[in-house]
PyMOL commands that place a pseudoatom at each C-alpha (Angstrom):
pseudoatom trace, name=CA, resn=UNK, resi=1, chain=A, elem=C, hetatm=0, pos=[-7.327, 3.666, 9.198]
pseudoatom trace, name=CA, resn=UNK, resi=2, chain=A, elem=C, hetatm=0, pos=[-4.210, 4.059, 11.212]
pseudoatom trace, name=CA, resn=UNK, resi=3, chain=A, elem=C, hetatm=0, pos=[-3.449, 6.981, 13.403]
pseudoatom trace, name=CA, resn=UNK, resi=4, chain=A, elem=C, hetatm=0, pos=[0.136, 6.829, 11.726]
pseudoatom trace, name=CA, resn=UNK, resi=5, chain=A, elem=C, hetatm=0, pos=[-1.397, 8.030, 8.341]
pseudoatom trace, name=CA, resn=UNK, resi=6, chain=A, elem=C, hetatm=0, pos=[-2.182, 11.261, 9.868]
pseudoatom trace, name=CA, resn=UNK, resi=7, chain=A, elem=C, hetatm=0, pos=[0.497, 12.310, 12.149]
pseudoatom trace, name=CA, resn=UNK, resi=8, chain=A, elem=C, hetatm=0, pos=[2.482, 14.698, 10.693]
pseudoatom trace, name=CA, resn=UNK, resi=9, chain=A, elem=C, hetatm=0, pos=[5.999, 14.018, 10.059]
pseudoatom trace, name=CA, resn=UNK, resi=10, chain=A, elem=C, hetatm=0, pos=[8.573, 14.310, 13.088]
pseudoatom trace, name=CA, resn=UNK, resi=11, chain=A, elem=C, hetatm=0, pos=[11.221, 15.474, 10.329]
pseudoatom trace, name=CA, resn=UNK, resi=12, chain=A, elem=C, hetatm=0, pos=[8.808, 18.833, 10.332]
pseudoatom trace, name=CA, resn=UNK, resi=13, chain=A, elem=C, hetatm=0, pos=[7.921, 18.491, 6.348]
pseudoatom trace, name=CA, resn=UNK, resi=14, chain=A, elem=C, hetatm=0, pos=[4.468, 18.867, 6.977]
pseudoatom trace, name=CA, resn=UNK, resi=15, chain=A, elem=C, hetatm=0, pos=[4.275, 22.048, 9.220]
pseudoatom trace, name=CA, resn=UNK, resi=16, chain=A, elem=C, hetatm=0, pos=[1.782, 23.387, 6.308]
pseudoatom trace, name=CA, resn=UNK, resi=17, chain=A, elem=C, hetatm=0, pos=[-0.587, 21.112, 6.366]
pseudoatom trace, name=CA, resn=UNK, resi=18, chain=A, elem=C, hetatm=0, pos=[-1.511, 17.474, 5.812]
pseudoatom trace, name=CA, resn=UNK, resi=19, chain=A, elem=C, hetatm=0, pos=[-1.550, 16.634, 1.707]
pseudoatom trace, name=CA, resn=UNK, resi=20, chain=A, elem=C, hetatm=0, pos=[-4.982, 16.071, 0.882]
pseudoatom trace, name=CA, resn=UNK, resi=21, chain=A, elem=C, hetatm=0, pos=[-7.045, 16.068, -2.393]
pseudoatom trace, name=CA, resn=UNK, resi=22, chain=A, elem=C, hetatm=0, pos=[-10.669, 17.741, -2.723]
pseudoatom trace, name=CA, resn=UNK, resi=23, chain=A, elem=C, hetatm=0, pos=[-12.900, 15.225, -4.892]
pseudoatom trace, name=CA, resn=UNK, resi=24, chain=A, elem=C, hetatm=0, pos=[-14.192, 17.037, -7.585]
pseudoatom trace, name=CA, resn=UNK, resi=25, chain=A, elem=C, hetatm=0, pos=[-15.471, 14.662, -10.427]
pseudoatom trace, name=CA, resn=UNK, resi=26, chain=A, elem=C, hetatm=0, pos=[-14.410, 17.247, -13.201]
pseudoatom trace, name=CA, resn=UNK, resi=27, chain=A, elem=C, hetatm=0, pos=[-11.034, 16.098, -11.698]
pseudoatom trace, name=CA, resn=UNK, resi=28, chain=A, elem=C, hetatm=0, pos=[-11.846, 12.401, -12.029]
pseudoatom trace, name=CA, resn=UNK, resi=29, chain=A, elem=C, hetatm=0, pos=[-8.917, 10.994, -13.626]
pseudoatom trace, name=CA, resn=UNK, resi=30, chain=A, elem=C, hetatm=0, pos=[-6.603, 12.616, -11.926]
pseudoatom trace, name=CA, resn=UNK, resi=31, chain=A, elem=C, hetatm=0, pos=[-7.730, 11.668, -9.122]
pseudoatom trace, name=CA, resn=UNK, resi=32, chain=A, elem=C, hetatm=0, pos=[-7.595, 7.942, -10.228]
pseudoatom trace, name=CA, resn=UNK, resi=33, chain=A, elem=C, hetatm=0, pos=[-3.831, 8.144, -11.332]
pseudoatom trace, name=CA, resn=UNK, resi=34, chain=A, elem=C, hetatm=0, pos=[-2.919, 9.421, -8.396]
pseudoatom trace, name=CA, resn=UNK, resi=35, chain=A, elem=C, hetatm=0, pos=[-4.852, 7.576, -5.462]
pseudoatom trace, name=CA, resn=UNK, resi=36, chain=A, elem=C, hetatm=0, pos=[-5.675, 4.322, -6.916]
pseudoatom trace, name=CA, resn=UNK, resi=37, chain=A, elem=C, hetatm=0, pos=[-2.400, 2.378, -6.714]
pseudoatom trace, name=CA, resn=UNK, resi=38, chain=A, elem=C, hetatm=0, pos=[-1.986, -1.004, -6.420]
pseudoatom trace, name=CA, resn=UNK, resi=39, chain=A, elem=C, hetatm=0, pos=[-0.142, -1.378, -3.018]
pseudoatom trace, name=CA, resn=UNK, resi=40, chain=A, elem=C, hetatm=0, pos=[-1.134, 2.111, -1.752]
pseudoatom trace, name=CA, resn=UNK, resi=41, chain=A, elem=C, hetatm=0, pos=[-4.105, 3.089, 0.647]
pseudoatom trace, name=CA, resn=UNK, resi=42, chain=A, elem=C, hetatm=0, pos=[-5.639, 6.533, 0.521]
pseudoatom trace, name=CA, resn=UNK, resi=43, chain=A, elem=C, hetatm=0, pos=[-8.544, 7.322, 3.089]
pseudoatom trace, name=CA, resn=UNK, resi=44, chain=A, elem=C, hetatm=0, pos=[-11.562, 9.790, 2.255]
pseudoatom trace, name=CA, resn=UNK, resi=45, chain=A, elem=C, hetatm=0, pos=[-12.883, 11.873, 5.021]
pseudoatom trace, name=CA, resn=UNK, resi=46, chain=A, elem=C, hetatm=0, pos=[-15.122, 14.779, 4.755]
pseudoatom trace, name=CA, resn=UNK, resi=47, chain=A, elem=C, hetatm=0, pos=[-14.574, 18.284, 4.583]
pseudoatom trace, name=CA, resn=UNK, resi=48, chain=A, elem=C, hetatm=0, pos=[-16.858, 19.113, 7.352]
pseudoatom trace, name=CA, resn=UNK, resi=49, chain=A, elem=C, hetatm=0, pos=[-15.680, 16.678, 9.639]
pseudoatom trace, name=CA, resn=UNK, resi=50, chain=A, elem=C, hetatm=0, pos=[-12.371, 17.830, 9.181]
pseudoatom trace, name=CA, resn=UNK, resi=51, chain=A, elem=C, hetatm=0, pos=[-13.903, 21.370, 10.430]
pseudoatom trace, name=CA, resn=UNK, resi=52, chain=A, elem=C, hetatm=0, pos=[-15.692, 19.942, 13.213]
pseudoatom trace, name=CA, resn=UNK, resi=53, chain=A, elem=C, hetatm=0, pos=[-12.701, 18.563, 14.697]
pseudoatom trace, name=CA, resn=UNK, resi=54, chain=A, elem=C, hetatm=0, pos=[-11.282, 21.861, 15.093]
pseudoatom trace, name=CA, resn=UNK, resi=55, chain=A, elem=C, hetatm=0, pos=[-9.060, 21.971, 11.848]
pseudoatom trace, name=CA, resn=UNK, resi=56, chain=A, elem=C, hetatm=0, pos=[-9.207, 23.131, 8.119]
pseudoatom trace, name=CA, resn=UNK, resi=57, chain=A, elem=C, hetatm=0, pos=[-9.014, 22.962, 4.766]
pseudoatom trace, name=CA, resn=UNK, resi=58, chain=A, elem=C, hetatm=0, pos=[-6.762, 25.047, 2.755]
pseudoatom trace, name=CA, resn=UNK, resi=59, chain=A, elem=C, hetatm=0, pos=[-6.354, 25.116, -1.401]
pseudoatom trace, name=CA, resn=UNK, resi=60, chain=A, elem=C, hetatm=0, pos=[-3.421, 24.827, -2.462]
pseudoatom trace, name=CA, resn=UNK, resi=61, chain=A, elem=C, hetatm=0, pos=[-3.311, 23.871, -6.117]
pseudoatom trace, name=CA, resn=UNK, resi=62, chain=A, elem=C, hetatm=0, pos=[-0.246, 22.080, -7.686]
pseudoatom trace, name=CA, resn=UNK, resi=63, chain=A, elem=C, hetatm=0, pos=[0.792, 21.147, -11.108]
pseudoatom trace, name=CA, resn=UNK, resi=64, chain=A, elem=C, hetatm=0, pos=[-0.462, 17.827, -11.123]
pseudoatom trace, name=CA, resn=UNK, resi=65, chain=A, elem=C, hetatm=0, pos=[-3.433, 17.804, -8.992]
pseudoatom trace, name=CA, resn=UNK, resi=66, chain=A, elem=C, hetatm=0, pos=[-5.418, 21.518, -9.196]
pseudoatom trace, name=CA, resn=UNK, resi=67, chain=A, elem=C, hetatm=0, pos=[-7.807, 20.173, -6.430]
pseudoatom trace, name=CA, resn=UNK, resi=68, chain=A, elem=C, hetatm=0, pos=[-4.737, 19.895, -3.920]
pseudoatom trace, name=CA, resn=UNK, resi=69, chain=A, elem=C, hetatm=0, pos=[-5.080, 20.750, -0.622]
pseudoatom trace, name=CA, resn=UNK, resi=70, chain=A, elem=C, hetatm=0, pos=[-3.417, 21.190, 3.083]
pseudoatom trace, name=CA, resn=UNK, resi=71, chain=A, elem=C, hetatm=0, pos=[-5.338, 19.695, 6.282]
pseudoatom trace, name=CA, resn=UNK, resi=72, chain=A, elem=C, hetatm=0, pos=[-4.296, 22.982, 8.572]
pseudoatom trace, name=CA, resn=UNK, resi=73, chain=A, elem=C, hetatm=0, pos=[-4.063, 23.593, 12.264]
pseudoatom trace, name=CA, resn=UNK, resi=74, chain=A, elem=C, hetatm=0, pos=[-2.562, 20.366, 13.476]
pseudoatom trace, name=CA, resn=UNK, resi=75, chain=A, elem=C, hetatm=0, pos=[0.314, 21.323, 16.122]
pseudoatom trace, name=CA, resn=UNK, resi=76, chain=A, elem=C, hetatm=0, pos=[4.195, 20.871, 14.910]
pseudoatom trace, name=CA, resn=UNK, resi=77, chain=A, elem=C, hetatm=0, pos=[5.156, 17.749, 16.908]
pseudoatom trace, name=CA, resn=UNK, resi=78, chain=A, elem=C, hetatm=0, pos=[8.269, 18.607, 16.597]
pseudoatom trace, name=CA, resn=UNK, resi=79, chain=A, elem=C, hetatm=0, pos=[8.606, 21.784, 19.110]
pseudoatom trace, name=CA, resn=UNK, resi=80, chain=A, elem=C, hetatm=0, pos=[7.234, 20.151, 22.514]
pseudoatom trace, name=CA, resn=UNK, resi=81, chain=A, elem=C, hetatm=0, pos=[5.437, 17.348, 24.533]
pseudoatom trace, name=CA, resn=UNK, resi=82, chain=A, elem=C, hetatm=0, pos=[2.229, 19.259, 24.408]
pseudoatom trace, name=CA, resn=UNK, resi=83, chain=A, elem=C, hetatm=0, pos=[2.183, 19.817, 20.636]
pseudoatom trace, name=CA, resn=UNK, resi=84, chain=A, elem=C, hetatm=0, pos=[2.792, 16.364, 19.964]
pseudoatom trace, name=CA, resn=UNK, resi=85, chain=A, elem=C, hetatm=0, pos=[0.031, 15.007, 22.222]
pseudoatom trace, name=CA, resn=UNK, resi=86, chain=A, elem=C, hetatm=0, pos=[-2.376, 17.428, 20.208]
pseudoatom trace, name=CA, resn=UNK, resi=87, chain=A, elem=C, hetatm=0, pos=[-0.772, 16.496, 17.329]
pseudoatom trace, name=CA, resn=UNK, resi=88, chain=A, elem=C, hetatm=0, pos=[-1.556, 12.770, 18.145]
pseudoatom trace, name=CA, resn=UNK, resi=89, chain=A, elem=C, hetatm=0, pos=[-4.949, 13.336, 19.320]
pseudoatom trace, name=CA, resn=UNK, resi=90, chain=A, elem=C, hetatm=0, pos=[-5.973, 15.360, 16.254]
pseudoatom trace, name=CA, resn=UNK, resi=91, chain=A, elem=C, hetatm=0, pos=[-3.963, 12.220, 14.064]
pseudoatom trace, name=CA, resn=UNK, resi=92, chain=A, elem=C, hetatm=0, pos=[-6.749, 9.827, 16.307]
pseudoatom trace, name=CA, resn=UNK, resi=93, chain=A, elem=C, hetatm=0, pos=[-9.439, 11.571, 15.162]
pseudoatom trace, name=CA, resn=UNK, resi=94, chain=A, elem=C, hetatm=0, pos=[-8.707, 12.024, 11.457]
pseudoatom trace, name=CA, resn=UNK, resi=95, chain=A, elem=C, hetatm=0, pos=[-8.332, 8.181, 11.602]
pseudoatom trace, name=CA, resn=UNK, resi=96, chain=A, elem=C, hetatm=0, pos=[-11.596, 7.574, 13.091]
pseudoatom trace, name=CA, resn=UNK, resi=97, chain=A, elem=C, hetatm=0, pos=[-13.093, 9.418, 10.508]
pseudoatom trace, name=CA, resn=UNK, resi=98, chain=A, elem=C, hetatm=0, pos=[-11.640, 8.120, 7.211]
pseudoatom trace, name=CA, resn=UNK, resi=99, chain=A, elem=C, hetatm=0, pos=[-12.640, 5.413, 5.510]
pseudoatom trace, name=CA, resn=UNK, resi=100, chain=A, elem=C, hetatm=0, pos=[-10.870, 3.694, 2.720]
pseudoatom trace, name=CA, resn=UNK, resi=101, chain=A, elem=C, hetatm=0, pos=[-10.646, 5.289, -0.775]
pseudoatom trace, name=CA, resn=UNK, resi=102, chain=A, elem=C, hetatm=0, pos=[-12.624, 4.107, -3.362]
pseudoatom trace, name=CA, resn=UNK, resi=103, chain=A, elem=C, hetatm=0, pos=[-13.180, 6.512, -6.138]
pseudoatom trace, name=CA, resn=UNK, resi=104, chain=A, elem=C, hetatm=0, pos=[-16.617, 5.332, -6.330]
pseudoatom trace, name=CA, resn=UNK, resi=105, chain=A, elem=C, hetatm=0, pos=[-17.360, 6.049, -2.671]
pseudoatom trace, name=CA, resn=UNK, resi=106, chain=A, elem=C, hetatm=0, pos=[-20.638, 8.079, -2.412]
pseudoatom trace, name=CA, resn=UNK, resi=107, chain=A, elem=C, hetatm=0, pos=[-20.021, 11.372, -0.739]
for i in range(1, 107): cmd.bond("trace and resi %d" % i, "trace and resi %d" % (i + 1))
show_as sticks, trace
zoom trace
């Protein structure tokens, strides 16, 4: 996966968190509408490695996907050199760990 994909934006949208989805096969379907696009990648990574990175997982329910949630404690790139270099570093190592999404990849 690309670095890129987990940067957050420079614009500042994402000082909450990175948008992620929990996989929770009661949530199956929507979980397929969403994520398996023709044209789009999604990446799976694991809760846990998330944590042992440093970061965290937040809930944060919406309308259309109750299993929403916010990767959290990735600097704002937006407020210095040294927050973006974490920021970029963290973005590395969320790429390393994804893989692509598959909705029948084995957890």
């Amino acid at each position: 996966m690309k670095k890129a994909a987990f940067l957050p934006r420079a614009n500042g949208n994402d000082r909450d968190g990175l948008s992620v989805s929990i996989r929770d096969e009661a949530y199956r379907d929507v979980h397929k509408r969403i994520y398996e696009k023709r044209g789009r990648a999604t990446a799976v990574i694991r809760c846990d490695a998330v944590r042992g990175i440093g970061l965290d997982i937040n809930s944060a329910p919406e309308q259309d996907d109750p299993m929403h949630a916010l990767i959290v404690g990735i600097p704002d790139r937006t407020i210095g050199d040294q927050q973006k270099l974490l920021a970029e570093r963290f973005a590395e190592e969320l790429a390393n760990l994804a893989r692509e999404y598959s909705h029948d990849t084995i957890e």
